[in-house]
ZADO-1210 file (C-alpha; in nm, 4 decimals, padded with zeros to 6 digits):
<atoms>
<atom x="10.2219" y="12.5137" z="10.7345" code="UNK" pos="1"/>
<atom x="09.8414" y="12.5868" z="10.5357" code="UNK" pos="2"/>
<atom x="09.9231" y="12.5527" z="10.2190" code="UNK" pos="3"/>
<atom x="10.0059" y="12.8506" z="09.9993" code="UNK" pos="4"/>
<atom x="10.0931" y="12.7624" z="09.6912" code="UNK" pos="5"/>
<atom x="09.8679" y="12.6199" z="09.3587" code="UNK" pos="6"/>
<atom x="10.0042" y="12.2919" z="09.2472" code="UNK" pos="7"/>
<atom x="09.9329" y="12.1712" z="08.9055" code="UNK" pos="8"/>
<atom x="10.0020" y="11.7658" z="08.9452" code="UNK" pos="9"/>
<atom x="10.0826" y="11.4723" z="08.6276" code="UNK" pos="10"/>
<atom x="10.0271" y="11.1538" z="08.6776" code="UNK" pos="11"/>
<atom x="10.0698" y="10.8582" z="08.4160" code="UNK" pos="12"/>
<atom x="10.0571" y="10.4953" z="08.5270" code="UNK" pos="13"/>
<atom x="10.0658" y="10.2060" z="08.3329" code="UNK" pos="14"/>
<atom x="09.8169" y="09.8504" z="08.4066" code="UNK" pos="15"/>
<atom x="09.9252" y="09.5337" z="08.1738" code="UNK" pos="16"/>
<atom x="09.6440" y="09.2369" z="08.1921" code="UNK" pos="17"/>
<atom x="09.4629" y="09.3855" z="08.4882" code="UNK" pos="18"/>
<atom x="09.1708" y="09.5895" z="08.5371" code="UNK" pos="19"/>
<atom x="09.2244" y="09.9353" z="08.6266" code="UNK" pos="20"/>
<atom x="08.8422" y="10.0185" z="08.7281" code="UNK" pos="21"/>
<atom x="08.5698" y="09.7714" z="08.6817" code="UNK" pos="22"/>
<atom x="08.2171" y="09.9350" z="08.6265" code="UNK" pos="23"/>
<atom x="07.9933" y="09.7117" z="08.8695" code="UNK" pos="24"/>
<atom x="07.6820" y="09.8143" z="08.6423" code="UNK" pos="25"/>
<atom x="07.8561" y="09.6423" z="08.3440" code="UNK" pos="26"/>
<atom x="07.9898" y="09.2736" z="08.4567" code="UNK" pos="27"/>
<atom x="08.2888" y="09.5007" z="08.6261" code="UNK" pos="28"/>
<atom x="08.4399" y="09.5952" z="08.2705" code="UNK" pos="29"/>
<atom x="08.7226" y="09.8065" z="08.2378" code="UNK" pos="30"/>
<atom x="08.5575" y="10.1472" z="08.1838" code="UNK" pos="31"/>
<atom x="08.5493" y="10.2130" z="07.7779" code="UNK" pos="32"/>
<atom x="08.4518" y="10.5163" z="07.5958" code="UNK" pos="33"/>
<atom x="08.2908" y="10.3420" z="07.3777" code="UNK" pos="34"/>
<atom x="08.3038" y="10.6113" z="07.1218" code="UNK" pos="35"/>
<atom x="08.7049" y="10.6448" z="07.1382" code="UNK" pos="36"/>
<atom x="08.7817" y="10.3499" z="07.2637" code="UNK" pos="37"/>
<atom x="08.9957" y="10.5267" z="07.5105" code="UNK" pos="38"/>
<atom x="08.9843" y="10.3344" z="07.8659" code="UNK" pos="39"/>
<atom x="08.8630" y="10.5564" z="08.1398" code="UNK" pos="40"/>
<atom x="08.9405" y="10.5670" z="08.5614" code="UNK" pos="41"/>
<atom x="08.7465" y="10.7307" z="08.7715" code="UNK" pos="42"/>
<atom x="08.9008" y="11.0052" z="09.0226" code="UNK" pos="43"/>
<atom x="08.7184" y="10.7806" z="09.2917" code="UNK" pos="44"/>
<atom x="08.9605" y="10.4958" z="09.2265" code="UNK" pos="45"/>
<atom x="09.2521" y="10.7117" z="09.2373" code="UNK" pos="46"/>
<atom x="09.1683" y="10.8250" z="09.5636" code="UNK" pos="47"/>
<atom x="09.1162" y="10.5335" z="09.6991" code="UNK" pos="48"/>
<atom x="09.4208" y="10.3693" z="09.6239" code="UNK" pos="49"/>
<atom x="09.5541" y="10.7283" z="09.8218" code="UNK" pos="50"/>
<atom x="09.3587" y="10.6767" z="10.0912" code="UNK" pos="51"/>
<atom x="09.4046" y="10.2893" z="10.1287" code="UNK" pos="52"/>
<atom x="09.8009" y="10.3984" z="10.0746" code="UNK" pos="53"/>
<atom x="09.8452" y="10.6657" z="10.3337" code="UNK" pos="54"/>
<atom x="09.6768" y="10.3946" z="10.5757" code="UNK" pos="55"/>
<atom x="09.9322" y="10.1539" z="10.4987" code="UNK" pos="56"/>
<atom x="10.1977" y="10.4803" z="10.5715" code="UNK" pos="57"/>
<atom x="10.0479" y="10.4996" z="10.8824" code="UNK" pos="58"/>
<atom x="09.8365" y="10.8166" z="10.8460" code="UNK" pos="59"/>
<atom x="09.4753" y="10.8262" z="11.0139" code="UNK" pos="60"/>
<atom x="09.1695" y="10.8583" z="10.7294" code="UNK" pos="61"/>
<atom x="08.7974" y="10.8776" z="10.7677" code="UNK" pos="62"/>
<atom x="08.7300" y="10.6683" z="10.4607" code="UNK" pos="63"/>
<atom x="08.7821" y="10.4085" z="10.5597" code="UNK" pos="64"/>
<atom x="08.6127" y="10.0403" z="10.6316" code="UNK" pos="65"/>
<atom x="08.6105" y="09.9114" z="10.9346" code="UNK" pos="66"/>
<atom x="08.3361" y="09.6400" z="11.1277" code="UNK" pos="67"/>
<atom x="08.1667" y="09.5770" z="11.4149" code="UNK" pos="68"/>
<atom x="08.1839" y="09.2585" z="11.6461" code="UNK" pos="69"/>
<atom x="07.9134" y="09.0858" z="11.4535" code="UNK" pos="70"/>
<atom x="08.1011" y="09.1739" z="11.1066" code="UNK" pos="71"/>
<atom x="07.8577" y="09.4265" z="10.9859" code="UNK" pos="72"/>
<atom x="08.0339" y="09.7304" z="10.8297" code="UNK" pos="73"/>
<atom x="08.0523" y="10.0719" z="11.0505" code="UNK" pos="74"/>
<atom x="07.8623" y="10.3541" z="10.9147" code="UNK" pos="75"/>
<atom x="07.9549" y="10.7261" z="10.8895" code="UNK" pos="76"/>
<atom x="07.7673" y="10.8004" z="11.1873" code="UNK" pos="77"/>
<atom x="07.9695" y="10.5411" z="11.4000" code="UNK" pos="78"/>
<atom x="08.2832" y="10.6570" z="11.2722" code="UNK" pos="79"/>
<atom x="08.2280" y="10.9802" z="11.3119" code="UNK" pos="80"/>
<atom x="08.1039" y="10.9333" z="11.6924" code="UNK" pos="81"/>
<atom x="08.4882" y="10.8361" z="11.7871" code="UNK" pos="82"/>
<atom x="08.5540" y="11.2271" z="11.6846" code="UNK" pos="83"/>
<atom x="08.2986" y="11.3583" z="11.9709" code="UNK" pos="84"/>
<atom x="08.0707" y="11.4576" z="11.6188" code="UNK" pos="85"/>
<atom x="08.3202" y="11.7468" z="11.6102" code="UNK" pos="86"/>
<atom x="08.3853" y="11.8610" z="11.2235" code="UNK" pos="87"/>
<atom x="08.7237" y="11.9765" z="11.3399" code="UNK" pos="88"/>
<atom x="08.8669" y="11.6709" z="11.4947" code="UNK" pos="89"/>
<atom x="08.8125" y="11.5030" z="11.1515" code="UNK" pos="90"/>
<atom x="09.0230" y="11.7457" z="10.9801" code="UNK" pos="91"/>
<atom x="09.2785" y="11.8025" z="11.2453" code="UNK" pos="92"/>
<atom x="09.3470" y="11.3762" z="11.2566" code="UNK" pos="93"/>
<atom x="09.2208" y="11.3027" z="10.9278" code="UNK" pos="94"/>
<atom x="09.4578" y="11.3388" z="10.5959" code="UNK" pos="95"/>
<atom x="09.1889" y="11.2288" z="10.3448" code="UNK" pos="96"/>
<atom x="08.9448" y="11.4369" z="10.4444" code="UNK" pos="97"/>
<atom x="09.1826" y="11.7568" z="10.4730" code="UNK" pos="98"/>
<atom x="09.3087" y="11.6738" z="10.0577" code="UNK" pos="99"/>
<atom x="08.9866" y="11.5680" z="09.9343" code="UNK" pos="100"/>
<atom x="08.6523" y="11.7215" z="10.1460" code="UNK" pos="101"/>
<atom x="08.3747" y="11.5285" z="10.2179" code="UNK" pos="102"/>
<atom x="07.9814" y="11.5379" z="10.2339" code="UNK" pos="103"/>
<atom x="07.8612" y="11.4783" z="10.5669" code="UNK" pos="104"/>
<atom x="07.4556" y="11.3928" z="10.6129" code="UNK" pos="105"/>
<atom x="07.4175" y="11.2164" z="10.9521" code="UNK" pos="106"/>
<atom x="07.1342" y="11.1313" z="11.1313" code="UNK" pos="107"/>
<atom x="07.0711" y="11.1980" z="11.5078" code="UNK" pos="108"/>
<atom x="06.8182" y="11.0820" z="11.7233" code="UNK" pos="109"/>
<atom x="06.7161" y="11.2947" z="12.0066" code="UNK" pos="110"/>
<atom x="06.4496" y="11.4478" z="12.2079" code="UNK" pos="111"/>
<atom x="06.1956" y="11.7066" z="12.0514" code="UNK" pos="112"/>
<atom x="06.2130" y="11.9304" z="12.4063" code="UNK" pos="113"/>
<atom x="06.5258" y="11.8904" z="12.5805" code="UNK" pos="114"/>
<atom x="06.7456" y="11.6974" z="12.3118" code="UNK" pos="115"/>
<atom x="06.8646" y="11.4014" z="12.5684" code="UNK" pos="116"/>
<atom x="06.8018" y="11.0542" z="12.3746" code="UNK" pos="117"/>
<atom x="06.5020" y="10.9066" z="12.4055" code="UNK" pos="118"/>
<atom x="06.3530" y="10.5345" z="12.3572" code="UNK" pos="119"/>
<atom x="06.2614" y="10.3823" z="12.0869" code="UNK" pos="120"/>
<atom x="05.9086" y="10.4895" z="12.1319" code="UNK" pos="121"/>
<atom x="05.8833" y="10.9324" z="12.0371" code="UNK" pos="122"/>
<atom x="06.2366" y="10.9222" z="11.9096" code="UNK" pos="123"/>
<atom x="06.2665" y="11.2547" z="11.6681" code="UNK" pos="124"/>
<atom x="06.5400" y="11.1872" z="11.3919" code="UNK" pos="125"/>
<atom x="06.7243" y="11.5063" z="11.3650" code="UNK" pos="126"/>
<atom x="07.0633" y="11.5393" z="11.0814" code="UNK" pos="127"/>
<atom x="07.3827" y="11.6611" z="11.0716" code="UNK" pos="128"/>
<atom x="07.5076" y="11.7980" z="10.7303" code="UNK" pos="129"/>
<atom x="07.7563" y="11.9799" z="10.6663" code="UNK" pos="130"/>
<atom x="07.9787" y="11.9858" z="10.3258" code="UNK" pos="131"/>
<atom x="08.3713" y="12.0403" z="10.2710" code="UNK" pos="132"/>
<atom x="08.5373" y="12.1259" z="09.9854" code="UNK" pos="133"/>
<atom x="08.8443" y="11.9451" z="09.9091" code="UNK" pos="134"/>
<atom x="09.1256" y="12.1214" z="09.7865" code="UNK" pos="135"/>
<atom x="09.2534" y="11.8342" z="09.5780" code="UNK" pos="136"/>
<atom x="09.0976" y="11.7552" z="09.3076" code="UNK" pos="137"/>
<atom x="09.1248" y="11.5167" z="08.9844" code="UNK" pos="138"/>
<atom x="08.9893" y="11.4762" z="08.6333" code="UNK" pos="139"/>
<atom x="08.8705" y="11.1385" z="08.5574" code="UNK" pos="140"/>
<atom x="09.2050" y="11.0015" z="08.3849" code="UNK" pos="141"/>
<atom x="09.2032" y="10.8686" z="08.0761" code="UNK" pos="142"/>
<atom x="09.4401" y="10.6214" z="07.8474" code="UNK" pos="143"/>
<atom x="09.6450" y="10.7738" z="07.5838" code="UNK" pos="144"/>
<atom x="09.5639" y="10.5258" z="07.3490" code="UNK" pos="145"/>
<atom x="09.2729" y="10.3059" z="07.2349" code="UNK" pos="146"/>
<atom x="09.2366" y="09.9939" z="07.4693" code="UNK" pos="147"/>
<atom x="09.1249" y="09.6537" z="07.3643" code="UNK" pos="148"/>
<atom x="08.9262" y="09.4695" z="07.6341" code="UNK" pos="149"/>
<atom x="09.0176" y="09.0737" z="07.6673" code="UNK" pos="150"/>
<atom x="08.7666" y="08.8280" z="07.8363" code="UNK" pos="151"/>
<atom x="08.9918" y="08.5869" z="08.0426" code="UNK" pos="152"/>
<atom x="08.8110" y="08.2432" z="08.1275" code="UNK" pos="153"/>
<atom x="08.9205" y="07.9525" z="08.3458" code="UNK" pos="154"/>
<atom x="08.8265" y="07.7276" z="08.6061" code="UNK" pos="155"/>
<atom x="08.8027" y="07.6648" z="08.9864" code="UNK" pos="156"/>
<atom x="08.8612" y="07.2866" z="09.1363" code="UNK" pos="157"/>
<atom x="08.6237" y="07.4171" z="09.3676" code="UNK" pos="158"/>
<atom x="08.2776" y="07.2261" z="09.2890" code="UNK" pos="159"/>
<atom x="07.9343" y="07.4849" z="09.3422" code="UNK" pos="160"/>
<atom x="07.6468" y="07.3901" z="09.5414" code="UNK" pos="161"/>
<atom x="07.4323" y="07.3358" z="09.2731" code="UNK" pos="162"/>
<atom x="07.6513" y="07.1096" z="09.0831" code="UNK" pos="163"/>
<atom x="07.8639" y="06.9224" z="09.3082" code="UNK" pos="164"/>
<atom x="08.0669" y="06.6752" z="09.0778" code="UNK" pos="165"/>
<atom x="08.2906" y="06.9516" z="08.8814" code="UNK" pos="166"/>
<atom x="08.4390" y="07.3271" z="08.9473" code="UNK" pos="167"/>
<atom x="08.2886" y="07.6075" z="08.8153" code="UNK" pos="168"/>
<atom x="08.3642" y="07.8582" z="08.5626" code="UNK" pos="169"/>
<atom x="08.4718" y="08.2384" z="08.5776" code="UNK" pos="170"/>
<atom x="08.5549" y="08.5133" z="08.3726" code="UNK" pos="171"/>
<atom x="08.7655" y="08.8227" z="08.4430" code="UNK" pos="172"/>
<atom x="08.7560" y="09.1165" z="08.2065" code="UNK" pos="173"/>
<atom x="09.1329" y="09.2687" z="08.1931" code="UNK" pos="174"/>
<atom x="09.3303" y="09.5417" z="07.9358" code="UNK" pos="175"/>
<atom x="09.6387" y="09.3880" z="07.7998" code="UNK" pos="176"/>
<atom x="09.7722" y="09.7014" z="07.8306" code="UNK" pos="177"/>
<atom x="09.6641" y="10.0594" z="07.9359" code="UNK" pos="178"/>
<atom x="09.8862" y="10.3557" z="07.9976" code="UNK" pos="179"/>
<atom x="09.6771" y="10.6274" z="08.1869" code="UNK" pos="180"/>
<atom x="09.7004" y="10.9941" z="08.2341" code="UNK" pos="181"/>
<atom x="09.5622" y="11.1589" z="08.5506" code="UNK" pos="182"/>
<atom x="09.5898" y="11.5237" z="08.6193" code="UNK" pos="183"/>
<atom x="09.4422" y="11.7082" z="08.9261" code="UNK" pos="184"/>
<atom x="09.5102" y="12.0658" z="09.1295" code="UNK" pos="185"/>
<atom x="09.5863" y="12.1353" z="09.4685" code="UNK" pos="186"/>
<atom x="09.3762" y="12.4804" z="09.5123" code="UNK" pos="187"/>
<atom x="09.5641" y="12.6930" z="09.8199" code="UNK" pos="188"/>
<atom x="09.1982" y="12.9028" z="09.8518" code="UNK" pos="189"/>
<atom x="09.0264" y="12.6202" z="09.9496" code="UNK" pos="190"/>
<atom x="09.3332" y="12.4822" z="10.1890" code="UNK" pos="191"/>
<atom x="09.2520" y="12.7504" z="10.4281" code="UNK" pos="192"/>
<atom x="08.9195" y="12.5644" z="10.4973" code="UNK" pos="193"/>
<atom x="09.0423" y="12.2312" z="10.5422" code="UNK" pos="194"/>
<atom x="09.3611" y="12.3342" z="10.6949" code="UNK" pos="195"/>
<atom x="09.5784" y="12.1175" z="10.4336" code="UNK" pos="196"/>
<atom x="09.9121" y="12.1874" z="10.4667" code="UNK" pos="197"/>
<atom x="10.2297" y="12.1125" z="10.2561" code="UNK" pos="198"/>
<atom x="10.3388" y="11.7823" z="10.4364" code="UNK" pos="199"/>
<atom x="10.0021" y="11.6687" z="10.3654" code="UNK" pos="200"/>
<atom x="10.0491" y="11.7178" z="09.9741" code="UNK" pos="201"/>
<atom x="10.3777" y="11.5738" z="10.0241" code="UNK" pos="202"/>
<atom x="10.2630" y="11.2361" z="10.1493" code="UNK" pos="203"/>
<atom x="09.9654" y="11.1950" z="09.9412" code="UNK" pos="204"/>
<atom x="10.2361" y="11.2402" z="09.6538" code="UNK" pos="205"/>
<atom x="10.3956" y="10.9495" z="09.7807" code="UNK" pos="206"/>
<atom x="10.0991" y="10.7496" z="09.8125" code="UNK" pos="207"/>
<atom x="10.0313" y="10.8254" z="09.4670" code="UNK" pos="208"/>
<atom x="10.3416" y="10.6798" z="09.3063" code="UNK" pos="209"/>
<atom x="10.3800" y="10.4197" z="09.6444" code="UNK" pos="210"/>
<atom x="10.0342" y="10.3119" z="09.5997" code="UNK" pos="211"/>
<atom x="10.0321" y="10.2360" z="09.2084" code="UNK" pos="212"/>
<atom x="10.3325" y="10.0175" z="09.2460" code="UNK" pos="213"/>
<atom x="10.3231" y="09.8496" z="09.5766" code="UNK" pos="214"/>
<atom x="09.9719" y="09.8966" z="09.7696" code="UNK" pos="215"/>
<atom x="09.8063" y="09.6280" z="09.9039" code="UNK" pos="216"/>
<atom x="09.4971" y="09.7202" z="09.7260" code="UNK" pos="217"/>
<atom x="09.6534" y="09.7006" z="09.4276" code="UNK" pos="218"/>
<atom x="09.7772" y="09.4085" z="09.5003" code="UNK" pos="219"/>
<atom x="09.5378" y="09.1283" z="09.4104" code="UNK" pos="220"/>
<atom x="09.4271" y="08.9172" z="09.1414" code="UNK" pos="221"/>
<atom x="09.2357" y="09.1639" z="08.9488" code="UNK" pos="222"/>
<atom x="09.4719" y="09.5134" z="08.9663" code="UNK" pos="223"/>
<atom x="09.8030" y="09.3559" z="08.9803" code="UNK" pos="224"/>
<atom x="09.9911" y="09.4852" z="08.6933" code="UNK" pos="225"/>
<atom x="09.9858" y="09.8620" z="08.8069" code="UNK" pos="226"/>
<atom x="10.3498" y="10.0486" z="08.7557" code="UNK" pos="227"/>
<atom x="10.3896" y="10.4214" z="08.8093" code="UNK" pos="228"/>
<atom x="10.5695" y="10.6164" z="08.5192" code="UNK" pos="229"/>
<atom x="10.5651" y="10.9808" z="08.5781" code="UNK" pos="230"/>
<atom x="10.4642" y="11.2114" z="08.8477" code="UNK" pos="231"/>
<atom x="10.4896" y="11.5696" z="08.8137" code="UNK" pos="232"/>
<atom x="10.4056" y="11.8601" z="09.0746" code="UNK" pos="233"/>
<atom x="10.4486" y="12.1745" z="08.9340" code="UNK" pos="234"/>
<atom x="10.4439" y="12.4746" z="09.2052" code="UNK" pos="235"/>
<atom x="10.3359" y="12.8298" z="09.1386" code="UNK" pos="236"/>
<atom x="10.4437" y="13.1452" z="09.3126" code="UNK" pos="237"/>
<atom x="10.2062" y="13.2597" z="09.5778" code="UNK" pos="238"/>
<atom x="09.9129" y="13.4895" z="09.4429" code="UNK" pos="239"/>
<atom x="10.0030" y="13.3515" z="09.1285" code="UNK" pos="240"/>
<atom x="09.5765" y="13.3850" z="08.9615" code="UNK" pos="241"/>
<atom x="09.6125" y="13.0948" z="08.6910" code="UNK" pos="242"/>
<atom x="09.7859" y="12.7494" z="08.5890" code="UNK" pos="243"/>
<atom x="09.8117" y="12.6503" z="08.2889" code="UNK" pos="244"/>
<atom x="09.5146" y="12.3904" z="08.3079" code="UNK" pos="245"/>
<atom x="09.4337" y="12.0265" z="08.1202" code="UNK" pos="246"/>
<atom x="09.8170" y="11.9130" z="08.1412" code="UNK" pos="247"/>
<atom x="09.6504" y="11.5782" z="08.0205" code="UNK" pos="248"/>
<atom x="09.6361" y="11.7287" z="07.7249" code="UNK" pos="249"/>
<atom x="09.9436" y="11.7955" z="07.6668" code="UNK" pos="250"/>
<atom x="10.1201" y="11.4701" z="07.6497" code="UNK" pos="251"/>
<atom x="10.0694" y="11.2262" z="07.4179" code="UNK" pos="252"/>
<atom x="10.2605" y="10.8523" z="07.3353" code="UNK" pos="253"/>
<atom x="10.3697" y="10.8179" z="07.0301" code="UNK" pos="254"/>
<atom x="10.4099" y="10.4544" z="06.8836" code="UNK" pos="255"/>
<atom x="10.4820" y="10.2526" z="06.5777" code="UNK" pos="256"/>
<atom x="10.2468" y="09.9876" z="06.6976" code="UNK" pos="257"/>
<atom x="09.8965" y="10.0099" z="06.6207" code="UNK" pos="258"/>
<atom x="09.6592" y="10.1247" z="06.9473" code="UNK" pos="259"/>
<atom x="09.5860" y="09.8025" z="07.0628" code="UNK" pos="260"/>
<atom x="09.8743" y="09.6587" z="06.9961" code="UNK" pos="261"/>
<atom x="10.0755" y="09.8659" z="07.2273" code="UNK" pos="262"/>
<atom x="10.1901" y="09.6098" z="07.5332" code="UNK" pos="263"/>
<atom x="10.4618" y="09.7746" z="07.7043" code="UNK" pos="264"/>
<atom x="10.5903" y="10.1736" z="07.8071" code="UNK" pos="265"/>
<atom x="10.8924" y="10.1165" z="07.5711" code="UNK" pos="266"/>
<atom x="10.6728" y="10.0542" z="07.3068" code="UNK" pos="267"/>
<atom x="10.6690" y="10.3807" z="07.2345" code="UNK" pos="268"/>
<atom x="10.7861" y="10.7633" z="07.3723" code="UNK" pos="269"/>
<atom x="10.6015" y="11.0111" z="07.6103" code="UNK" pos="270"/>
<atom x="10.5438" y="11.3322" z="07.3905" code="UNK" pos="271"/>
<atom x="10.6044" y="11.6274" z="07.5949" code="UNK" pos="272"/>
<atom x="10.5862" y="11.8951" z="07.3621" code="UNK" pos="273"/>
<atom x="10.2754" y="12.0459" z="07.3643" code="UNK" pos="274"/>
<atom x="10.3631" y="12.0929" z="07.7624" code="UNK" pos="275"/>
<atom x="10.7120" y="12.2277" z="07.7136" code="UNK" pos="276"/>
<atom x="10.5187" y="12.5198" z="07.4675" code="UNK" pos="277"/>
<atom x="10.3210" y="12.6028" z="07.7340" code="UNK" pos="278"/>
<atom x="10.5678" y="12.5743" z="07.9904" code="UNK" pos="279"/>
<atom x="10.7430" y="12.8543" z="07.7994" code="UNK" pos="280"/>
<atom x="10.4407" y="13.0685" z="07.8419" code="UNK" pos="281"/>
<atom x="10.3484" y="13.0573" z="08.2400" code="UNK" pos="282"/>
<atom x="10.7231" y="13.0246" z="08.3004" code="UNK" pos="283"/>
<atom x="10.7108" y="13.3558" z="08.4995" code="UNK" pos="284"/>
<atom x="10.4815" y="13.2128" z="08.7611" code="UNK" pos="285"/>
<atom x="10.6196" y="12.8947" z="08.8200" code="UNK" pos="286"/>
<atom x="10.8181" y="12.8862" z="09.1293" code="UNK" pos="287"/>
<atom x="10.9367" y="12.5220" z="09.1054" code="UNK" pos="288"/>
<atom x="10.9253" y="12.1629" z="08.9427" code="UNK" pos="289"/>
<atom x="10.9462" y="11.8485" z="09.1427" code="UNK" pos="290"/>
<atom x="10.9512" y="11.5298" z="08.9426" code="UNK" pos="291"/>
<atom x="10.9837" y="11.1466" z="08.9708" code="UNK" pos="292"/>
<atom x="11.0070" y="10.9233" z="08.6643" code="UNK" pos="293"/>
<atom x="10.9996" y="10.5505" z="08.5966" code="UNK" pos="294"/>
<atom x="11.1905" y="10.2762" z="08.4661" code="UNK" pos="295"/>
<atom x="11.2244" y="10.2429" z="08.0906" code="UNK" pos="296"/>
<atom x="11.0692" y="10.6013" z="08.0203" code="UNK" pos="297"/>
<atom x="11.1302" y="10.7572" z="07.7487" code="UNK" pos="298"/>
<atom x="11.0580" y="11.1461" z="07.7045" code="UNK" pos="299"/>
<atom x="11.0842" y="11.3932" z="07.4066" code="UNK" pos="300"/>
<atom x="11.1859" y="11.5825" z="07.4815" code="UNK" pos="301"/>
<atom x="11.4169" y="11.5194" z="07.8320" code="UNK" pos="302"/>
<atom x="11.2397" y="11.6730" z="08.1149" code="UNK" pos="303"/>
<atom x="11.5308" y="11.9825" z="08.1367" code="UNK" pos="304"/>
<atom x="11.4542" y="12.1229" z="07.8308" code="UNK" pos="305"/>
<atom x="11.0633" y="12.1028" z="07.8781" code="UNK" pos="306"/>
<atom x="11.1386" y="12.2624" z="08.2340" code="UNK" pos="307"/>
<atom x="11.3975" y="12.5148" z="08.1078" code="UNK" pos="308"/>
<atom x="11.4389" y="12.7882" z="08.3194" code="UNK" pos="309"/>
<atom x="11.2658" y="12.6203" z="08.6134" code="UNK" pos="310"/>
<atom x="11.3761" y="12.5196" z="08.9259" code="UNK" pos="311"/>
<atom x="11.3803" y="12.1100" z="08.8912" code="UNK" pos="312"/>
<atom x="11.4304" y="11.9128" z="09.2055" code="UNK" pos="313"/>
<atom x="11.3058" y="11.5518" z="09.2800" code="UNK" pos="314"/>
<atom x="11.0361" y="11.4977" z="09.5784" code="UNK" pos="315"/>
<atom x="11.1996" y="11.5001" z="09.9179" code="UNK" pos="316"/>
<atom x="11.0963" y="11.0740" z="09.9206" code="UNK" pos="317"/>
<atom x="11.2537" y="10.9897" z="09.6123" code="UNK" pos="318"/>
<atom x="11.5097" y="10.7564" z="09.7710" code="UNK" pos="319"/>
<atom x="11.2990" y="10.6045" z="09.9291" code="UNK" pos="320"/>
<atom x="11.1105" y="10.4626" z="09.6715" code="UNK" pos="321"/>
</atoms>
């Protein structure tokens, strides 16, 4: 069924000696504010670790990378010829694209008169764009606390070309510890273009939490130390106008330690406050609350009284996680 609903959706994950998401333009840091300290992820990495997730679920996604005979990675336009070129044979097979859009600009080669392909020799290049909105979308996420980078060096028994009697070195730039807030909407206007529906919300849920604890692409060398800690989906009644917007905002973690000291989620407690107040306002046009939260959280307050009055049910693949 389309979607009909706005969802309003929390996410907080934690990353301990790991890098959440390297900036290639800077050595692959962890992303820094350098003003704030405060360590940033880019939506892009979330949804990747969706897309690369769903995948693993056994869901069908455009995004995705894939090579030829001779090892040379597919482009768009090849992956888009095993849909006939049709727009709407992407969306109908594709999950990604129906949650999150995509810009299309492919090229064509074809005849000037008749449009049948031509030889190398008067080939006109002619392009296919087109442009969809996704309906799920996410702020950049951010840590709720300052972040120290480390520099981790060491050594491979592997010798280099250049210097063939000892290993080389390497460094890896990790956080000791970051705990990360993402929050994003699923907009039921712009589901009627995409035709998302509410299974599809459903499973990229589960990749969400699935993905930040046991993905293949988060596990490796570099991102293992991922653990999801709280996942919120808060429904509103059809034709409901507004949400109550920037839930990131609204939760804060509160700890003895010093910023950069913090090293572990019971270091310190998830603040909910500031969301419960304005829970209490838009209480009317919530219709319901689904929830999953992880080991060794703690909340203040409890996640009944910030949801009082609201239907609270876990997600319908909680046990299976």
């Amino acid at each position: 069924m389309i979607l009909k609903n706005r969802h309003e959706i929390l996410f907080l994950y934690d990353v301990s000696w790991a890098n959440p998401n390297g900036d290639p333009m800077d050595e692959n840091r962890p992303r820094i504010d350098e003003e704030t300290g405060i360590n940033i992820v880019s939506d892009v990495r979330l949804k990747r670790t969706v897309r690369d997730t769903l995948q693993e679920l056994g869901f069908e996604i455009f995004l995705r990378e894939e090579r030829k005979e001779d090892g040379s990675l597919k482009t768009k336009e090849d992956v888009f010829a095993k849909y006939g070129k049709n727009p709407a044979e992407v969306l109908k097979r594709c999950i990604d694209i129906r949650l999150f859009g995509g810009t299309f600009a492919l090229r064509e080669e074809e005849d000037n008169k008749n449009g049948k392909s031509k030889g190398k020799k008067g080939k006109k290049k002619e392009s296919l764009a087109f442009s969809l909105t996704g309906p799920v979308q996410f702020k950049f996420g951010h840590s709720l606390h300052r972040v120290k980078v480390a520099l981790m060096k060491n050594t491979s028994v592997m010798p280099s070309k250049t210097d063939k009697k000892q290993g080389t070195f390497a460094e890896t730039y990790v956080v000791p510890y970051s705990l990360i807030v993402f929050y994003g909407v699923a907009n039921e206007k712009a589901a009627e273009t995409t035709g998302l529906t509410d299974e599809d919300v459903d499973n990229m849920l589960k990749a969400i939490w699935v993905g930040h604890k046991a993905s293949t692409d988060l596990i490796t060398r570099s991102k293992l130390g991922h653990e999801p800690r709280l996942l919120l989906d808060i429904i509103y009644k059809p034709e409901t106008l507004t949400h109550m917007g920037e839930l990131d905002k609204l939760v804060s973690f509160d700890s003895d330690r010093g910023d950069e000291a913090i090293r572990d989620i019971e270091d310190g407690v998830l603040n909910l406050e500031k969301l419960k107040v304005k829970v209490e306002k838009y209480r009317d046009r919530i219709q319901k609350v689904r929830y999953k939260i992880g080991d060794r959280v703690r909340l203040r307050p409890g996640i009944e009284e910030v949801f009082a009055g609201v239907d609270l049910e876990p997600f319908p693949w909680d046990s299976e996680v």
